[in-house]
Every structure is written in C-alpha cells, then in structure tokens.
C-alpha positions in Angstrom: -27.4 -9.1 -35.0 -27.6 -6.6 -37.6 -28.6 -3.8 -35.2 -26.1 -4.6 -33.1 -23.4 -4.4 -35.8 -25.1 -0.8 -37.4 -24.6 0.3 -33.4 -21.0 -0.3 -32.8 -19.9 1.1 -36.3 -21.9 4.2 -35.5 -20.1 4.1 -32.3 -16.9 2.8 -33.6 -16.9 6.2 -35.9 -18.2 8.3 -34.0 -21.3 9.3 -35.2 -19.6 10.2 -39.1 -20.9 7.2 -40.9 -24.0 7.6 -42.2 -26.0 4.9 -43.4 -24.5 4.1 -47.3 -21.4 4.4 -45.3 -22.6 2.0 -42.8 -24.1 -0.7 -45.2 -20.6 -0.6 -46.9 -19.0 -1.5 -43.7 -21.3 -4.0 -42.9 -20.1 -5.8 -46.7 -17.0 -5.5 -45.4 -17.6 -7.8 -42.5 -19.6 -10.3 -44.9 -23.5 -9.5 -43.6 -25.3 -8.8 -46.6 -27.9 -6.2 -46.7 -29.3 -3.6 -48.5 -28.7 0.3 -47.5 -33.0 0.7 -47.4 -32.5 -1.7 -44.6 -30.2 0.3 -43.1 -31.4 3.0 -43.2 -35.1 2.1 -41.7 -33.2 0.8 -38.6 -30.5 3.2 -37.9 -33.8 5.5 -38.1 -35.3 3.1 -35.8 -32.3 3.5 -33.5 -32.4 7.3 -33.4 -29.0 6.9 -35.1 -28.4 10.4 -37.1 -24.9 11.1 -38.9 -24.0 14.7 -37.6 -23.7 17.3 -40.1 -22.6 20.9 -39.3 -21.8 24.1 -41.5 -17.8 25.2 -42.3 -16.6 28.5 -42.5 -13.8 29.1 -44.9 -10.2 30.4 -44.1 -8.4 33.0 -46.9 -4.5 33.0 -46.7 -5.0 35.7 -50.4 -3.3 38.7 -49.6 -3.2 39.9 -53.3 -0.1 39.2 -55.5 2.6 39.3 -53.5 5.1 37.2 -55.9 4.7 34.9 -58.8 1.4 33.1 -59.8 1.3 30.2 -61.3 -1.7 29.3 -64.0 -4.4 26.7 -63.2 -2.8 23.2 -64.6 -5.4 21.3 -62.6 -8.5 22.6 -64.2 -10.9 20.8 -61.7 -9.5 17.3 -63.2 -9.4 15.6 -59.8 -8.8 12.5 -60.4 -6.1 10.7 -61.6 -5.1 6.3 -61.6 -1.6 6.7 -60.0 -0.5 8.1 -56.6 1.9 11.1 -56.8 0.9 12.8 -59.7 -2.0 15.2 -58.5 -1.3 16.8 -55.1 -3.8 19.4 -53.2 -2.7 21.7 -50.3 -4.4 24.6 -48.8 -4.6 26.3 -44.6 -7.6 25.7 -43.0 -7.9 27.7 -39.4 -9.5 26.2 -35.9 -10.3 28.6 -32.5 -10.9 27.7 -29.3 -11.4 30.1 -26.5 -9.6 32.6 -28.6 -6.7 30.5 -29.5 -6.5 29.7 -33.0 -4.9 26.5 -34.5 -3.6 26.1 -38.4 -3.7 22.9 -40.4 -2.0 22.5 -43.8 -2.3 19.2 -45.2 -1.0 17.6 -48.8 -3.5 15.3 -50.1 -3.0 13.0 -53.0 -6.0 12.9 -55.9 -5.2 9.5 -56.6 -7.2 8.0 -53.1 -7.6 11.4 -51.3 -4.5 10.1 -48.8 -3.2 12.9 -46.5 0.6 12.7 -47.4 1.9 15.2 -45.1 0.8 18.0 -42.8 1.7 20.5 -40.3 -0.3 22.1 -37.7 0.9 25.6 -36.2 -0.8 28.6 -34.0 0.2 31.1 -36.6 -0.1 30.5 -40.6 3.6 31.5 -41.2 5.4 30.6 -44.2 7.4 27.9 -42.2 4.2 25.7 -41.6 4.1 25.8 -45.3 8.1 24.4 -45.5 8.1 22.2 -43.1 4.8 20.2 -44.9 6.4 20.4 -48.1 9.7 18.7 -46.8 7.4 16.2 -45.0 5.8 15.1 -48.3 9.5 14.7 -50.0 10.4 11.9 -47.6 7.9 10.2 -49.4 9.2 11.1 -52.9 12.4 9.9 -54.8 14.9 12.5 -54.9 14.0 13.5 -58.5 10.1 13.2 -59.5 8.1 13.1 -63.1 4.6 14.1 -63.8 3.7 15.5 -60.8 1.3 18.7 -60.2 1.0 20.1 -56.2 -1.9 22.2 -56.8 -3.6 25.4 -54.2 -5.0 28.5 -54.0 -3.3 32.0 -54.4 -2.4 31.9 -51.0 0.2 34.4 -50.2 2.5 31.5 -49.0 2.7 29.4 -52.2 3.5 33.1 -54.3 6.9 32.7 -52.0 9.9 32.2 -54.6 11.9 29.7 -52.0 8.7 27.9 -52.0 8.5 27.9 -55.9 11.9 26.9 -55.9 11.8 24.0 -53.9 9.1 22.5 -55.8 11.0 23.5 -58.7 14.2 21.7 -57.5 12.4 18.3 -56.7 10.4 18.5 -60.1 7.3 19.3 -58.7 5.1 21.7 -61.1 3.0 24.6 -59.5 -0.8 24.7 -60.2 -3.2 27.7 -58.7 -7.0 28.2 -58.4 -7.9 31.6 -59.8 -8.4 34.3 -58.1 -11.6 34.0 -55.7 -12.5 30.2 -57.2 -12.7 28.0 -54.3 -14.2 25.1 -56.3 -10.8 25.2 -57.9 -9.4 23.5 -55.3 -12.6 21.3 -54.1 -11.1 18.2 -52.9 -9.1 19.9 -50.2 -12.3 21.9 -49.5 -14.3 19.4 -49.1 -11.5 17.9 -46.7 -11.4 20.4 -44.3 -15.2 20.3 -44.1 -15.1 16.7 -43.7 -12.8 17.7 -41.0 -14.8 19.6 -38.8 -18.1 18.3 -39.4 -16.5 14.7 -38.2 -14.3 16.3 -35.5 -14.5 20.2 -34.2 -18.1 20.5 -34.3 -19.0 17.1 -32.6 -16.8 17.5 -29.8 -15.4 20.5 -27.0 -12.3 21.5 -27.1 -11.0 23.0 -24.0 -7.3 23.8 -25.5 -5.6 24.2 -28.1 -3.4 21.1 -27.4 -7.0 19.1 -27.2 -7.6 19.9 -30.0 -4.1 19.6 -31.8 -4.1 15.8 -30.4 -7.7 15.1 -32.1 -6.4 16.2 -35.4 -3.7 13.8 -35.5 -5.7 11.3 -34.2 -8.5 12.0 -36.7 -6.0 12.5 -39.7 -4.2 8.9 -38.6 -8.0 7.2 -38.5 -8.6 9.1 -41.8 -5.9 7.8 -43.4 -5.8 4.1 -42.3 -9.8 2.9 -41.2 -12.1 5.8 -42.2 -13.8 3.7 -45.8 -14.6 5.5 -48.9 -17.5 4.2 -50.9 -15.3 5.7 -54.0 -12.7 3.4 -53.1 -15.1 0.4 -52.8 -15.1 0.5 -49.2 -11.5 0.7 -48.5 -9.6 3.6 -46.2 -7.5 6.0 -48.9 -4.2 3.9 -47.4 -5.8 0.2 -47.4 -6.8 1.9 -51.1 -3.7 2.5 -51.7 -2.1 -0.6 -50.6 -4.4 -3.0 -52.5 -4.2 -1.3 -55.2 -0.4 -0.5 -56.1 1.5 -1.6 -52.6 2.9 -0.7 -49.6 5.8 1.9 -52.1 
C-alpha cells in the first residue's frame, strides 16, 4: 500500500519529489509514516529525485539609468502577500532558439503572480509582466517592495515610473550579488532541474507550453514543506483567502 502510494506521487510529479517531499504528501492523504521509511523504500524502488546543474542568465549591461538601493537586504520573508515581490529573466535554448521567462514571485508563499515568456528579453516582456501583476493589485497599493537585480530593464525610467505611479517601491541586488535576489534564483533552478533538464524539447513552442503547464502545477499542487505541505496558492488560500 505504501509503495504503491510513494510510486504514483513519484510518478504523479514527475520524478521532482524527493523523499521528505514525498512523506509530506503521503500526511496529506492520512498514511502515517516516517521519512526513514521512505526513504529505505523509494531506495528499494530505484526511485531517485533528478537533480541537474543551472547556468545563470545576466540581463546587467552596466548603468544605463537610475539604480535603486537594496531595500530587501536578503529579508525574504514576510507574513502578508503583496508586500515583498521578486522578478528577474531567466533564458532557455533549444536547437538554437532561445526562450525568456520573467516571472513576479511573491515572498510571502513564493506564489508566481505574473509572468511573461518571450524569444528576445526586450523591455516589453518586462511591461507586459508588470501590468499582469497589477490586475492583481488595487489601484493604489501600501507597503509594497518589487525587488531584482540591476538588470538593464528595471534601470528603465517608464518602468520606474510605473511602479512609482501604482505605489510600488524599487529594491536592487548590488552589483554582481546574485544571493541578493535568492528566492527567484533558486526558482529558476527549481525550474529547470524539475522541467528542461528532465525532458526534450524539440521546439520552442514545446517548450513554451511545459512552462505554463509547470508554472500552473507550481502554483496550485506542487507542496512546500515550508508551507506545511500546502502548494504556495492552497498556502495562500488557507491562510488569508481566495482575495
């Protein structure tokens, strides 16, 4: 019974849940047992969560307009939603095609808010997020901080002024300090080690449709043990509601 269980959620997910991941899902679904347990059978199962190495995309093209100072400071966490947002531009290629993700992500349950996904990192990619993410907002907001890197995009004084207008304060990693913006690191690594490097892509489009499917099974089923087992929206939900 229990084997068969630790099978189909390693299945279910793809081969991305390792086995504290597992054990927590298995809670979920009321069979009690300890992650030693599950470990020592996924091992007797040949199950193995597949890990892979990232390499890491640089939009910095020097100071090419305004830079704001770090108001994050590597405090990533935070009890509300919309108050701490991360963005950054992560870059895929297949077959010498190359597509770009940019993603919001809030700090309170590491929820993907918005994101856009274009074959060239132009500045519109970067606009057309940020609008995204206001649907979600009142028309006037308090209190909250959209953090990134240095990124040649968010120096862009229409960009700056849109945050501006909505009441959005600018945050940015300094110069050459990726851990500055760590969670939406780690994000894109979680990314590809769950998705691009498991599978082949033989496109472009393939590829585009697995990130939306993969950001929309992020989102809603893939559990965090940091949110007691809950996906950053069921998180989200439980915790505050639906709003």
């Amino acid at each position: 019974m229990v084997k068969e269980q630790i099978v189909i959620i390693f299945n279910e997910n793809k081969k991305r849940y390792g086995y504290r991941r597992i054990t927590k899902e298995l809670h979920n679904n009321d069979i009690c047992v300890n992650h030693k347990t599950v470990r020592k059978l996924m091992k007797q199962l040949g199950l193995v969560c597949q890990v892979r190495a990232k390499r890491k995309y640089s939009s910095y093209k020097g100071e090419v307009g305004e830079v704001a100072p770090n108001l994050l400071e590597r405090h990533f966490k935070t009890n509300q939603p919309n108050r701490k947002w991360v963005t950054d531009v992560t870059e895929f290629k297949v077959n010498d095609q190359k597509l770009y993700l940019s993603p919001i992500l809030d700090l309170f349950n590491g929820e993907v808010i918005s994101y856009n996904l274009s074959r060239h990192p132009n500045f519109k990619q970067i606009m057309d997020m940020l609008e995204g993410a206001f649907q979600k907002l009142p028309d006037k907001v308090d209190n909250l901080i959209l953090h990134s890197d240095q990124g040649w995009q968010y120096q862009m004084k229409s960009y700056q002024n849109l945050l501006k207008a909505k009441g959005i304060t600018q945050s940015m990693s300094r110069k050459a300090t990726c851990l500055d913006n760590a969670v939406a690191e780690n994000f894109f690594g979680l990314l590809k080690t769950e998705l691009f490097y498991l599978e082949k892509f033989d496109s472009i489009d393939q590829l585009e449709k697995a990130i939306v499917d993969y950001i929309d099974y992020y989102n809603n089923r893939r559990i965090k043990l940091k949110l007691n087992g809950l996906s950053p929206v069921q998180y989200r939900i439980q915790t505050v509601g639906a709003a």
